[in-house]
C-alpha positions as CSV (number, residue, x, y, z in Angstrom):
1,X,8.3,10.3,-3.6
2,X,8.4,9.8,0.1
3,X,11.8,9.4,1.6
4,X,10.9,9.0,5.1
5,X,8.1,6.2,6.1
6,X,6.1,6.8,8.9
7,X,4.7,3.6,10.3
8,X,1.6,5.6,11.3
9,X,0.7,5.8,7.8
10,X,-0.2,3.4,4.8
11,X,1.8,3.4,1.7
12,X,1.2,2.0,-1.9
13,X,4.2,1.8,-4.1
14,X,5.6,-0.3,-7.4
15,X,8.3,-2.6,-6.9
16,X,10.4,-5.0,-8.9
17,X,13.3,-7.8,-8.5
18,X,16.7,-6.7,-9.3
19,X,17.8,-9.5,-11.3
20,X,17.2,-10.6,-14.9
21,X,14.9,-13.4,-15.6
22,X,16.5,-16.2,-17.6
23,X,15.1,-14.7,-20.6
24,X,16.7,-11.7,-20.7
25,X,14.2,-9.0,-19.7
26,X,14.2,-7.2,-16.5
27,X,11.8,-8.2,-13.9
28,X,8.3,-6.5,-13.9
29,X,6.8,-3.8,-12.0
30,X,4.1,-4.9,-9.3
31,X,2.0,-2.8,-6.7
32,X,2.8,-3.0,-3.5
33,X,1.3,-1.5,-0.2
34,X,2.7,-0.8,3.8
35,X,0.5,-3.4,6.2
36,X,1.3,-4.9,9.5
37,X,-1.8,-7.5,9.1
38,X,0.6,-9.6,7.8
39,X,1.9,-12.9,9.4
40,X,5.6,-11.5,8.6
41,X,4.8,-8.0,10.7
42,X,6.4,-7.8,14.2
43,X,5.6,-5.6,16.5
44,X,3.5,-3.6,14.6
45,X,6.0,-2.8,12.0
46,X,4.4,-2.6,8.6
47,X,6.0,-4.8,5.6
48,X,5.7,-4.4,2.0
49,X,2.9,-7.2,0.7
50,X,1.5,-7.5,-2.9
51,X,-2.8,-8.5,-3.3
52,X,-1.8,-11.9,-2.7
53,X,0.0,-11.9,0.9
54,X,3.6,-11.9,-0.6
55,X,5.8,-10.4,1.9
56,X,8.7,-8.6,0.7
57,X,10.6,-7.2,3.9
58,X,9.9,-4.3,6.5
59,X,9.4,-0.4,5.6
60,X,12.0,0.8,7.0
61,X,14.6,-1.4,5.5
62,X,15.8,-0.9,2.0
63,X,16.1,-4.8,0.4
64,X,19.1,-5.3,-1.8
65,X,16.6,-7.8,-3.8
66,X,14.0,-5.2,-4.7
67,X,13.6,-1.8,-6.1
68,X,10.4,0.9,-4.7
69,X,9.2,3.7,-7.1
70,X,6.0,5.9,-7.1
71,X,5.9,5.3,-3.4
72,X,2.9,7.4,-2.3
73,X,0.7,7.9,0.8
74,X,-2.5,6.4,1.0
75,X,-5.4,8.2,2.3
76,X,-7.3,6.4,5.4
């Protein structure tokens, strides 16, 4: 797993709320990948965005609302 993101390179990753859905179960996994052609990217800092343009926060920043695993570098 990478501990270190390089804004250089492209990442793809699964992700998942932290909080329990009103049914009981856990959120799901979804993929993820590292883009800054995304209206929420400043500066040319790459954000986490699912297949349909969901943004969910910067790189660099852990969230306190979701959870990364299998976070892998992507081949250009």
């Amino acid at each position: 797993m990478v501990k270190v993101f390089d804004n250089t390179k492209q990442y793809e990753a699964e992700m998942r709320a932290l909080a329990i859905l009103p049914d009981g179960c856990p959120a799901a996994w979804f993929r993820v990948h590292s883009t800054c052609e995304h209206p929420d990217s400043s500066y040319g800092i790459q954000v986490w965005a699912d297949d349909e343009g969901h943004c969910y926060g910067s790189i660099f920043y852990p969230s306190a609302f979701y959870e990364l695993r299998n976070v892998r570098e992507v081949q250009g």
